[in-house]
C-alpha positions as CSV (number, residue, x, y, z in Angstrom):
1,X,15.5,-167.6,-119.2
2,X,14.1,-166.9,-122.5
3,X,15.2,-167.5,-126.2
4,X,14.0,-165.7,-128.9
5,X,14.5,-166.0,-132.7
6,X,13.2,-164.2,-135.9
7,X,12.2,-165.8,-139.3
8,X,11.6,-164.1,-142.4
9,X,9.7,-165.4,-145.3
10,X,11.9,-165.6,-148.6
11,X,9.6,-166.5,-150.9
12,X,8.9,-170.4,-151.9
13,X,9.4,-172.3,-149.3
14,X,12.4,-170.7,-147.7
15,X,12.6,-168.8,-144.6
16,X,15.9,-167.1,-142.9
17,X,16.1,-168.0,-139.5
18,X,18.1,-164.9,-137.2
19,X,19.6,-166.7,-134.2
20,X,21.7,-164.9,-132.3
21,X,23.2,-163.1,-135.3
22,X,23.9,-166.1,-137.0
23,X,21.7,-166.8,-140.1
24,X,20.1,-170.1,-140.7
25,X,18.2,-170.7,-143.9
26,X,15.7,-173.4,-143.7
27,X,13.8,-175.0,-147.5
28,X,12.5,-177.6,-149.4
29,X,13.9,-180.3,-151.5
30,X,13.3,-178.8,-155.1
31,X,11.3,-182.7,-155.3
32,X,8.8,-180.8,-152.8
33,X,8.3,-177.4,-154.4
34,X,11.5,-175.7,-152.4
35,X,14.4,-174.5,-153.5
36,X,16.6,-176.3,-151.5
37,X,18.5,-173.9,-150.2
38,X,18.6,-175.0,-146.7
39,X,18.1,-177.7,-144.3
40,X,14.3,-179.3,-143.9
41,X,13.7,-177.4,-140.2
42,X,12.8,-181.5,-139.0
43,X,16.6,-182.2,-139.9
44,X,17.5,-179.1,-137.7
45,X,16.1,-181.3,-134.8
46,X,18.5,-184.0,-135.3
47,X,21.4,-181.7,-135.9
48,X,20.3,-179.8,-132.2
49,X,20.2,-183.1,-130.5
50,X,24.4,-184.0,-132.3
51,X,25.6,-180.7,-131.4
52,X,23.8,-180.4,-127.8
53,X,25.1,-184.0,-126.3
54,X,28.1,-183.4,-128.5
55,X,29.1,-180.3,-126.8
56,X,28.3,-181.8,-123.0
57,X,30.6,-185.1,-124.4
58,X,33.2,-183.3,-125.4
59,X,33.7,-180.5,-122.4
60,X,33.3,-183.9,-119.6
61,X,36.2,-185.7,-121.3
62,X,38.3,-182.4,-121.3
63,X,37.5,-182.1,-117.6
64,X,38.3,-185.9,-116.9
65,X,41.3,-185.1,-119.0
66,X,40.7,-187.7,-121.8
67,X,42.3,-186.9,-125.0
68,X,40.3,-187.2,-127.2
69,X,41.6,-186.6,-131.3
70,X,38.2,-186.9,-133.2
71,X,34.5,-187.1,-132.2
72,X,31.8,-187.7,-134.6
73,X,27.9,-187.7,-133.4
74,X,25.5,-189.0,-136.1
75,X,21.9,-188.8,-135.4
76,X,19.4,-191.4,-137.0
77,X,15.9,-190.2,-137.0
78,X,12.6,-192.4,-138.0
79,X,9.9,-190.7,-139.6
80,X,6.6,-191.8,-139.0
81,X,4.4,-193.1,-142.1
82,X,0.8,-190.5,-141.4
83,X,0.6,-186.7,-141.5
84,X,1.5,-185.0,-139.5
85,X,5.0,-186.6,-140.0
86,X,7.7,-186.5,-137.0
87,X,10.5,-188.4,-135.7
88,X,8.9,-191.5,-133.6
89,X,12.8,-192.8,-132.4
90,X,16.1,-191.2,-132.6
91,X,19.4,-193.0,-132.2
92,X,22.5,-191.9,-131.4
93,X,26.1,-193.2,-132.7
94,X,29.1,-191.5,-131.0
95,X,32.4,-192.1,-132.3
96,X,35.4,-191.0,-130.8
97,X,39.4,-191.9,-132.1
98,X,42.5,-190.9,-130.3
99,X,45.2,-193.2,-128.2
100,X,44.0,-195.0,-125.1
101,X,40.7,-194.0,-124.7
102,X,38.9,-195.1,-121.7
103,X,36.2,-196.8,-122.4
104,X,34.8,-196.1,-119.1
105,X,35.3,-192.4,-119.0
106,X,33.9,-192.2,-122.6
107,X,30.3,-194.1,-121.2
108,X,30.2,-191.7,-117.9
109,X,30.6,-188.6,-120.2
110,X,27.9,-189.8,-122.5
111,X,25.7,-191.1,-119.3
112,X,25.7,-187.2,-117.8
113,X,25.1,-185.7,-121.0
114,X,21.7,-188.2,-121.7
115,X,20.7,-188.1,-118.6
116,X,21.6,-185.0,-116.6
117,X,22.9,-182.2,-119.0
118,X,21.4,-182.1,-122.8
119,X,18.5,-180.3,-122.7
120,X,17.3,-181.0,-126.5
121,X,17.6,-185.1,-125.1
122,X,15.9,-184.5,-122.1
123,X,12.8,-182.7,-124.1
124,X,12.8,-184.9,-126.9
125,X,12.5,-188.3,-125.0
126,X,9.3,-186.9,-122.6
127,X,7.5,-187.2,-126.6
128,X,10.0,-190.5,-128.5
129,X,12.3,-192.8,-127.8
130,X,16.0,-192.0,-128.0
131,X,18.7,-194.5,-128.2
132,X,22.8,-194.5,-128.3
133,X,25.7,-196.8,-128.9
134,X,29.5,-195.6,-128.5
135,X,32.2,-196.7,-131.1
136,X,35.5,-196.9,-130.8
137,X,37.5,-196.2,-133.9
């Protein structure tokens, strides 16, 4: 399998990302001669990694029939200090809130989505470290 996308200049800093028919605009903070009309594309990374293991979460505790009434993925990245600048660790905080949730159900899902079914995870830990908690709220 392939994926392609398309990304066109804009002028500045700012390019306009086709993916899948879906426009994504990427830019600068104005502080950094952008425009700041879009996301930084290194912020993009952590927004793949919430939505990928976010998506696998979600669809295992449907299957395991866990109802689940909220579920918020925040993704921590830290920057290293030198050029060329990148995320040397990631962490992950996944919080879910409904009635009776089982805590053991809720660890399984998030164990198959680390280890076996999020792809953007499974790629970005061959190069960094990548960490997770689970809260309850």
């Amino acid at each position: 399998m392939k994926h392609t996308i398309s990304s066109e200049w804009k002028g500045g800093l700012e390019f306009e990302s086709d993916v899948d028919g879906h426009k994504v605009i990427t830019d600068a903070p104005i502080a950094n001669n952008g425009q700041n009309r879009g996301p930084s594309p290194k912020k993009l990374q952590l927004v793949a990694l919430a939505g990928c293991t976010g998506m696998d979460v979600v669809s295992i505790l449907k299957k395991m029939r866990v109802d689940v009434e909220k579920c918020n993925i925040t993704v921590e990245g830290k920057m290293t200090e030198e050029h060329p600048k990148y995320y040397e660790k990631m962490h992950i905080i996944y919080e879910f809130s409904g009635k009776d949730l089982p805590m053991d159900k809720i660890q399984k899902a998030v164990k198959l989505s680390e280890e076996t079914y999020c792809g953007v995870e499974a790629l970005y830990k061959k190069a960094i470290e990548v960490t997770s908690e689970i809260r309850i709220i």
